[in-house]
ZAMARGU-4260 file (C-alpha; in steps of 0.2 Angstrom, whole numbers, plus 5000, padded with zeros to 4 digits):
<rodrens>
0) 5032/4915/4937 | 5039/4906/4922 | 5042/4889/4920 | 5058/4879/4918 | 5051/4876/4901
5) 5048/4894/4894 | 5066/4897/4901 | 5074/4885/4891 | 5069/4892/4874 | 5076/4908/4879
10) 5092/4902/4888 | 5095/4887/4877 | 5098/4877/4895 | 5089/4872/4910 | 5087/4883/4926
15) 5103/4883/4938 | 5092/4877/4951 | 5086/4861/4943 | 5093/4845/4950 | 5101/4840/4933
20) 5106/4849/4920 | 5100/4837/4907 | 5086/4830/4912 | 5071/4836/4903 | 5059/4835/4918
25) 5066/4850/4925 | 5048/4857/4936 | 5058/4875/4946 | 5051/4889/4940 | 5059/4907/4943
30) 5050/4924/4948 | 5054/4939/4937 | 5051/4957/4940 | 5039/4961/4921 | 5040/4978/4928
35) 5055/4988/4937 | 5054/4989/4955 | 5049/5009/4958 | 5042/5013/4940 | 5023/5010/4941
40) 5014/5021/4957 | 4996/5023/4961 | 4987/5039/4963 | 4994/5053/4972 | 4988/5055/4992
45) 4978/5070/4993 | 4971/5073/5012 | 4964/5087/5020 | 4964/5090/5037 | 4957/5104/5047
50) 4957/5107/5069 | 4950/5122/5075 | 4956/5128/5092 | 4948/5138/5108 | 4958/5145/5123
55) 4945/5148/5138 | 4953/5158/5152 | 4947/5150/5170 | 4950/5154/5188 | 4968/5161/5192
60) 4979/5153/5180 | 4970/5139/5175 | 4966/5135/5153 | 4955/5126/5144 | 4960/5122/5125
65) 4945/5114/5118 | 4948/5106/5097 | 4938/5101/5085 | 4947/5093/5071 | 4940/5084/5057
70) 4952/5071/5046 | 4949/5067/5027 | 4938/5082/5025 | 4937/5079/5005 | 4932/5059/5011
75) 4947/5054/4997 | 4948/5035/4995 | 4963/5033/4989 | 4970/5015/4989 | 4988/5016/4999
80) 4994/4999/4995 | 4989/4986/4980 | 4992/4971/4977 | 5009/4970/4966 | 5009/4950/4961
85) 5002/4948/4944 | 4995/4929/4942 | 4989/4923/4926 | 4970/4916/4923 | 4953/4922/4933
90) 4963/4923/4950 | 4974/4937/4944 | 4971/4951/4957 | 4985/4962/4951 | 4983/4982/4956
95) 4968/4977/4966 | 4967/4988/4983 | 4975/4980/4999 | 4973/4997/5008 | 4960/5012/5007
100) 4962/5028/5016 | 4953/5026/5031 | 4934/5040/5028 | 4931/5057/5034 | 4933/5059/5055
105) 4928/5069/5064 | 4937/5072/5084 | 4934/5083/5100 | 4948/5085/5111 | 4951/5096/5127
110) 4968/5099/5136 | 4965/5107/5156 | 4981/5117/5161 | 4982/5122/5180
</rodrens>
């Protein structure tokens, strides 16, 4: 965020949004992008996953599929979302992870066809 102050070196006038042009107490302040919208990205999502598969055959035309499948098998924890404000002083949590890519999971699963 900038203040009204640090935009009126620049501009040589007061913010748009201020209730006088001339006062000098002019308190907005005005958010600015200090990097381009879709030009910085975090670390590329690599995830594995693997599900193994087995027909049983039963009575008459009945089927069993049993699976095993196991998500995340590398357990990559990969942030998926950050936090893009940037804040000046100790409270600045810019790039800090919002989101982690949830750990390794393992799954067992049948399907009964009749």
């Amino acid at each position: 965020m900038a203040t009204a102050a640090e935009i009126l070196q620049s501009l040589c006038r007061h913010l748009e949004s201020s209730p006088s042009q001339t006062a000098a107490t002019c308190n907005q302040t005005y958010t600015l992008d200090l990097i381009p919208p879709f030009s910085l990205y975090g670390d590329r999502i690599q995830q594995v996953d693997l599900r193994l598969t087995r027909n049983f055959q039963l009575a008459r035309s009945r089927k069993l599929q049993g699976n095993f499948d196991i998500y995340n098998i590398l357990n990559a924890s990969t942030a998926q979302n950050e936090q893009a404000t940037f804040r000046t002083g100790p409270a600045n949590q810019w790039r800090n992870p919002i989101q982690i890519m949830g750990g390794r999971l393992i799954k067992f699963s049948a399907q009964l066809t009749f």
